[in-house]
Backbone as a chain_set.jsonl record, in Angstrom:
{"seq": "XXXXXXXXXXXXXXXXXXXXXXXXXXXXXXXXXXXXXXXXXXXXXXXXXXXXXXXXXXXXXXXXXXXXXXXXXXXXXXXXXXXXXXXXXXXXXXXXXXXXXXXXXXXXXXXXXXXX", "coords": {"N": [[131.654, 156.002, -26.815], [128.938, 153.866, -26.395], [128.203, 150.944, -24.541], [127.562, 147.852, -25.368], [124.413, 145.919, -24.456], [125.118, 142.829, -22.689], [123.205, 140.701, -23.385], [123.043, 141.311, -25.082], [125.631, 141.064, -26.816], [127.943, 139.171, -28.793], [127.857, 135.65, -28.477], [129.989, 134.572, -29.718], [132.072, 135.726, -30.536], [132.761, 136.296, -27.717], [133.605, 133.714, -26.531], [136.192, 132.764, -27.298], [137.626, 134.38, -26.189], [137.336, 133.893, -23.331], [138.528, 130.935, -23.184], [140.919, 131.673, -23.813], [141.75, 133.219, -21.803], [141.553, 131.221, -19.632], [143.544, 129.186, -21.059], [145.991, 130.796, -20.716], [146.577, 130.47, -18.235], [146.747, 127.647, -18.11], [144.909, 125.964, -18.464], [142.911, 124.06, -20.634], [140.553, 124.128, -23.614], [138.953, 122.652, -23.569], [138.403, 122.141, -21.192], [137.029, 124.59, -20.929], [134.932, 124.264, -22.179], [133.235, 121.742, -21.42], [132.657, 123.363, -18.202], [131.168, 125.134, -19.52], [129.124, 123.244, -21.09], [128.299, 122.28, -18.74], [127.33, 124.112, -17.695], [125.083, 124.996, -19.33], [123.67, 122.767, -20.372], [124.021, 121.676, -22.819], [124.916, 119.908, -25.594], [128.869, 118.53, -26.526], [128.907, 118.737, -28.962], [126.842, 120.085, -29.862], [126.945, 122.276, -28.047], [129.296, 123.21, -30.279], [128.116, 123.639, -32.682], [126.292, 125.821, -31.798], [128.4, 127.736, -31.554], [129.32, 128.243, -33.869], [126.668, 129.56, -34.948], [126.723, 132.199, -34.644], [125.889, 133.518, -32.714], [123.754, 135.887, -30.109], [124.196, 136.298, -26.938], [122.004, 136.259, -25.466], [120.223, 134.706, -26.722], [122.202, 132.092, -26.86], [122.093, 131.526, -24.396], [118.724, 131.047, -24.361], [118.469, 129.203, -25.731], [119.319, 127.16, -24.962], [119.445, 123.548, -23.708], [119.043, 122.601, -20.895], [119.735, 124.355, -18.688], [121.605, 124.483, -15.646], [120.563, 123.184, -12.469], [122.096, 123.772, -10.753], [123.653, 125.897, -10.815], [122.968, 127.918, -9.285], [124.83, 127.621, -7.077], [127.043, 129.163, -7.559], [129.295, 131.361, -6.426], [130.101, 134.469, -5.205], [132.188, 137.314, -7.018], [132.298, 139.087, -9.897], [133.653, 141.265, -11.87], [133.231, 143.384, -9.911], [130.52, 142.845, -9.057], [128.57, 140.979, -7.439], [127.478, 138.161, -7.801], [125.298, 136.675, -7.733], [123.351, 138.419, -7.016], [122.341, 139.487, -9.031], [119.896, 140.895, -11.493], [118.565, 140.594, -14.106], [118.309, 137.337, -16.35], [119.801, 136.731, -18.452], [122.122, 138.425, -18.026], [123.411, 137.327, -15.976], [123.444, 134.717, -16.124], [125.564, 134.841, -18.199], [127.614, 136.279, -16.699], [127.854, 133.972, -14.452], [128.97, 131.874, -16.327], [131.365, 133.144, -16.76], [132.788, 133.359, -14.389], [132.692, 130.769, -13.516], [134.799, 129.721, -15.569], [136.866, 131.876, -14.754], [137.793, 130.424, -12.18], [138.506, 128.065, -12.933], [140.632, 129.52, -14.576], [142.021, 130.451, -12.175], [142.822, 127.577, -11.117], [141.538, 126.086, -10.055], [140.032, 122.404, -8.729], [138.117, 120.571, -11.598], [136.323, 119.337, -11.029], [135.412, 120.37, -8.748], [134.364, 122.988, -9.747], [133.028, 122.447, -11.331], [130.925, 122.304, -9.177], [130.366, 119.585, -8.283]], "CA": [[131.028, 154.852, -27.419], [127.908, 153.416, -25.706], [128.132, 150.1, -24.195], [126.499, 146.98, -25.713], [123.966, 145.06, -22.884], [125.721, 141.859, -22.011], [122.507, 140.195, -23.846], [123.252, 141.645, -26.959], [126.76, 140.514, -27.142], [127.785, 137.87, -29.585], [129.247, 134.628, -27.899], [131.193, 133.768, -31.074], [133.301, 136.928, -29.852], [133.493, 136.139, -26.284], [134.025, 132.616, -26.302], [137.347, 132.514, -27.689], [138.218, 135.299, -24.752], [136.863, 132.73, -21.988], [139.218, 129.877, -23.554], [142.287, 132.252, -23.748], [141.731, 133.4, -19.943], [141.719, 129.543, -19.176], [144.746, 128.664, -21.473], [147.114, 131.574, -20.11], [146.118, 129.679, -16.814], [147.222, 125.724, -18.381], [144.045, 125.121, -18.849], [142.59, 123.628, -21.785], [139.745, 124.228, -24.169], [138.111, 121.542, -23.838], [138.174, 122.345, -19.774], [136.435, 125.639, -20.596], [133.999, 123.415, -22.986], [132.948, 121.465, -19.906], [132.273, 124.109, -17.812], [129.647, 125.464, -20.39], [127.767, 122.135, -20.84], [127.622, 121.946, -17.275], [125.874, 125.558, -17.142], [124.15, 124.904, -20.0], [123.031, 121.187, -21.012], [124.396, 121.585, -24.318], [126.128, 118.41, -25.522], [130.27, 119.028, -26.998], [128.456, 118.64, -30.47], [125.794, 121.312, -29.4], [128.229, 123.662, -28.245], [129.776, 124.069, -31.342], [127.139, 124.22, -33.563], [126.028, 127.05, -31.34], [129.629, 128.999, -31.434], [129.214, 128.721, -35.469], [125.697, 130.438, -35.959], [127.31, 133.778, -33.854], [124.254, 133.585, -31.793], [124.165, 136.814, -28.922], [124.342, 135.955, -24.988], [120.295, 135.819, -25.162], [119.54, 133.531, -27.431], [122.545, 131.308, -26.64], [120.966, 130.601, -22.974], [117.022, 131.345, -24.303], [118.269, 128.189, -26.64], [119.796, 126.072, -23.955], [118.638, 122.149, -23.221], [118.874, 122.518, -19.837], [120.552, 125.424, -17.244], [121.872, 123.595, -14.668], [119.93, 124.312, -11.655], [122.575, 123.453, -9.494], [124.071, 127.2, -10.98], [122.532, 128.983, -7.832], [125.762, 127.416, -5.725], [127.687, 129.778, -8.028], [128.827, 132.589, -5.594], [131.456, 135.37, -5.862], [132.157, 138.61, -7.735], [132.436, 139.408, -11.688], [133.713, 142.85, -12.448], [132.861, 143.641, -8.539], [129.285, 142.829, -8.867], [127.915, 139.524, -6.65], [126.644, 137.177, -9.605], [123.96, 136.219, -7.14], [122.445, 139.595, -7.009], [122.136, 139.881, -10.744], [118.393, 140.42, -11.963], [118.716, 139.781, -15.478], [118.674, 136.355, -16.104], [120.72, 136.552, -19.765], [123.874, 138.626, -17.782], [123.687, 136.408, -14.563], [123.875, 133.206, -16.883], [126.699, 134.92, -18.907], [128.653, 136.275, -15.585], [128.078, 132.683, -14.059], [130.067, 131.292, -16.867], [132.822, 133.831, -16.942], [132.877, 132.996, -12.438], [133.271, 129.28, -13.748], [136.146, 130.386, -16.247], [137.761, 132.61, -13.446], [137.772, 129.283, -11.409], [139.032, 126.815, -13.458], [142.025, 129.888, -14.314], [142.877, 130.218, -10.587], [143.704, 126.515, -10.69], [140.842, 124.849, -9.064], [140.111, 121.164, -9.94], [137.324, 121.172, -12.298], [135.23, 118.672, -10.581], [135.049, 121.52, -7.766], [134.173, 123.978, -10.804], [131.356, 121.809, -11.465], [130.216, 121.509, -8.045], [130.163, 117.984, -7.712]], "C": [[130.188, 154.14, -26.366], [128.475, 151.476, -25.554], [127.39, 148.902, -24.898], [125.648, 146.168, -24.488], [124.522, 143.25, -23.503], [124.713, 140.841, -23.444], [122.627, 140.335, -25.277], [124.463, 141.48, -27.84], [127.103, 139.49, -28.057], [128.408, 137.068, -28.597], [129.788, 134.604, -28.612], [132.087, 134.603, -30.908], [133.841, 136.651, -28.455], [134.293, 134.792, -25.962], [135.37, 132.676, -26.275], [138.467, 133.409, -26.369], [138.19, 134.363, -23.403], [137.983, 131.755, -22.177], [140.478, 130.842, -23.686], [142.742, 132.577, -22.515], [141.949, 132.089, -19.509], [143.083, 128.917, -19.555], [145.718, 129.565, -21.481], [147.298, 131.191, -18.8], [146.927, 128.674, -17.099], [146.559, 125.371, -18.407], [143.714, 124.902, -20.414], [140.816, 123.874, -22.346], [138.554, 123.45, -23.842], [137.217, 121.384, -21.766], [136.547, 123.355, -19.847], [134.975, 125.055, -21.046], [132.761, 122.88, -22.021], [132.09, 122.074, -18.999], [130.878, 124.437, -18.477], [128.866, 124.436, -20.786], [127.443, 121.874, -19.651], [126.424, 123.056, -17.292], [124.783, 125.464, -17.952], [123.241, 123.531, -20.637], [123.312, 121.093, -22.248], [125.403, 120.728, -24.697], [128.047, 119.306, -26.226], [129.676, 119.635, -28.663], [127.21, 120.012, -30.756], [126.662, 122.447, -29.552], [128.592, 124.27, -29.486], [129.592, 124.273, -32.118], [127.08, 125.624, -33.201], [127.059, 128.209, -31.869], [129.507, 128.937, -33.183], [128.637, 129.77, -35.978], [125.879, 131.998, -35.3], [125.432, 134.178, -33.231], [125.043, 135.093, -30.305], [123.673, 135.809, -27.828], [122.434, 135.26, -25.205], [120.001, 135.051, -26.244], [120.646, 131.979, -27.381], [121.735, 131.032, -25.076], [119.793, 130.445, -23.417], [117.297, 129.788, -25.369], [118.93, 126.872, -25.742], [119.053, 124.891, -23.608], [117.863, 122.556, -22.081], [120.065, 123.241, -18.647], [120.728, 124.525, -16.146], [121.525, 124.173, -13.537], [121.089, 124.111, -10.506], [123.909, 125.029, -9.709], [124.311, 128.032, -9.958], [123.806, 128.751, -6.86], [127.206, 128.748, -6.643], [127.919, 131.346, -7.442], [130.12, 133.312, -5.753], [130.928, 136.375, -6.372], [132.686, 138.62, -9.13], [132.974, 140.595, -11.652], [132.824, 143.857, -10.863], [131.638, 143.641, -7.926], [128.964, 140.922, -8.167], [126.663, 139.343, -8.205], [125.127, 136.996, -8.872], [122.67, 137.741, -6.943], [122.134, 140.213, -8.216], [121.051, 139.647, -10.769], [118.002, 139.793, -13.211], [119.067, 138.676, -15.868], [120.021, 135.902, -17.202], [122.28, 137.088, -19.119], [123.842, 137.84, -16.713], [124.201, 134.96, -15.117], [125.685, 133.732, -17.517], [127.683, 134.9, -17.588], [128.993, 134.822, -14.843], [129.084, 131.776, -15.118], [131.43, 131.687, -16.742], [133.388, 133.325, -15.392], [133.345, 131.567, -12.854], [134.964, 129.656, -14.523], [137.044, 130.912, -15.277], [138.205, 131.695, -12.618], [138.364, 128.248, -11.584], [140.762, 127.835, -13.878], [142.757, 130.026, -13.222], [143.519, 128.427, -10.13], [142.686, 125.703, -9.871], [140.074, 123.838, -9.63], [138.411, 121.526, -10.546], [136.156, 120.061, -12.087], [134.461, 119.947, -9.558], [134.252, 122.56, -8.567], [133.208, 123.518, -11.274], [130.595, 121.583, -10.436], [129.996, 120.447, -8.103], [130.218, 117.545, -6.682]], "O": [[130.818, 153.792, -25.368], [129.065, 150.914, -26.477], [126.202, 149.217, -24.959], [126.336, 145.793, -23.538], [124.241, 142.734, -24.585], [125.357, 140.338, -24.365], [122.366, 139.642, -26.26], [124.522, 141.635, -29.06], [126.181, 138.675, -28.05], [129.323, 137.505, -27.9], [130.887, 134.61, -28.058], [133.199, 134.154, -31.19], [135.016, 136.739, -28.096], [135.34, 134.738, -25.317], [135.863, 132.641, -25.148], [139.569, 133.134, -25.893], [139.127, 134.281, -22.608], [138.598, 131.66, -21.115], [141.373, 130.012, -23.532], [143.878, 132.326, -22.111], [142.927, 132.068, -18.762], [143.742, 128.268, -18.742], [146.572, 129.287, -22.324], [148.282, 131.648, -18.218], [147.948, 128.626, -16.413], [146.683, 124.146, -18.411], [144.264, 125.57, -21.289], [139.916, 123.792, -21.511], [137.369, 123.775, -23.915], [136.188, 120.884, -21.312], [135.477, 123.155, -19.273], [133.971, 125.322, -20.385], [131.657, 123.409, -21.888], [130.954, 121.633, -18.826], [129.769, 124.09, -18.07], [127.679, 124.754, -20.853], [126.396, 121.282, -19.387], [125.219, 122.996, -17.05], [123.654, 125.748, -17.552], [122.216, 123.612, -21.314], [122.684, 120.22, -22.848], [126.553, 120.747, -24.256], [128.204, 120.526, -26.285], [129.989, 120.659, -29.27], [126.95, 120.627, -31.79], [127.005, 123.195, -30.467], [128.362, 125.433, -29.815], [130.339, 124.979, -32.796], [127.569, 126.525, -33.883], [126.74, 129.262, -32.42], [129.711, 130.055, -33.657], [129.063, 130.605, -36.776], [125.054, 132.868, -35.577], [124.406, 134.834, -33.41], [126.167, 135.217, -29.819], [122.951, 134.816, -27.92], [121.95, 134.135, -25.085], [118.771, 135.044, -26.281], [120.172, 130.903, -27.745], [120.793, 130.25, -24.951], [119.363, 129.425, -22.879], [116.259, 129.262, -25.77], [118.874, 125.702, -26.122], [117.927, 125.116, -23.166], [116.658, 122.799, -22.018], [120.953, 122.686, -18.001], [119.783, 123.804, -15.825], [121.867, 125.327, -13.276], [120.785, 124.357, -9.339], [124.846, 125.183, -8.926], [125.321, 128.678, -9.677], [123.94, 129.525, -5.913], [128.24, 128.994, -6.021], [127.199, 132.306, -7.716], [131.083, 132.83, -6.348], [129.722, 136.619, -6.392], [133.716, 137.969, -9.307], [132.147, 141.171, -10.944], [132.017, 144.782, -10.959], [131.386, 144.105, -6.814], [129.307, 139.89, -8.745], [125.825, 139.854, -8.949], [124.047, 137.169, -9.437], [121.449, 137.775, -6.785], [121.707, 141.362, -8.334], [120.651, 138.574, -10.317], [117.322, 138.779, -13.373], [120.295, 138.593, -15.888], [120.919, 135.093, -16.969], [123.345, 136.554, -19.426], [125.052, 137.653, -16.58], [125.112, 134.274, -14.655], [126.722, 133.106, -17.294], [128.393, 133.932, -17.315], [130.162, 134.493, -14.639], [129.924, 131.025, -14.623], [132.414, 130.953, -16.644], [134.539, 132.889, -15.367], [134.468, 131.238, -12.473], [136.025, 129.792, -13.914], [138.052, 130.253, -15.025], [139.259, 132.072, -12.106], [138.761, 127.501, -10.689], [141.85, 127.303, -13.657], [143.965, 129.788, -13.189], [144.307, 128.112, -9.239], [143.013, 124.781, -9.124], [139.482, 123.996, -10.698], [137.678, 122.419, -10.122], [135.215, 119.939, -12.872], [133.292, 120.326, -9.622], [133.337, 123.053, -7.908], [132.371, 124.303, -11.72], [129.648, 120.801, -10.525], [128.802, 120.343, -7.823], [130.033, 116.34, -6.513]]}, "num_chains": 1, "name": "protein.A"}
């Protein structure tokens, strides 16, 4: 079975995976929530419009307010690949969320997880 590209993914499938990785952690939904208006500028009320219309990876970022440019401090490995060396901007946005997610399940406070 062939692979789907990252871009062509639905969020309305992954999401709920991101928020289960977080709350087998002790984190909370609303943590993981957070996280993704930071990366993305999308208000709480945004968000979950979005996760309704089962929008894929590329058109949830290509529909985004505002990417947070302060993203780029987002450094590490995904699935053993350096996020920062990603060309594609649709899987680098997605992996940068899942790196936030991974971050906030290891337990680290979630101001840090926002770079602040």
């Amino acid at each position: 079975m062939a692979c789907k590209p990252i871009a062509q993914m639905s969020i309305t499938q992954i999401y709920p995976l991101l928020v289960a990785k977080a709350e087998r952690k002790g984190r909370t939904r609303d943590e993981v929530d957070a996280v993704t208006c930071w990366l993305t500028g999308y208000s709480t009320e945004e968000l979950a419009s979005q996760l309704e219309r089962d929008l894929t990876y590329e058109t949830f970022f290509a529909e985004a307010p505002a990417l947070n440019p302060n993203r780029r401090l987002i450094t590490g490995k995904i699935c053993g690949v350096d996020v920062s060396a990603i060309e594609d901007p649709v899987e680098q946005n997605a992996r940068y969320l899942d790196k936030l997610v991974d971050e906030l399940a290891r337990g680290r406070a979630l101001e840090k997880v926002l770079r602040a």
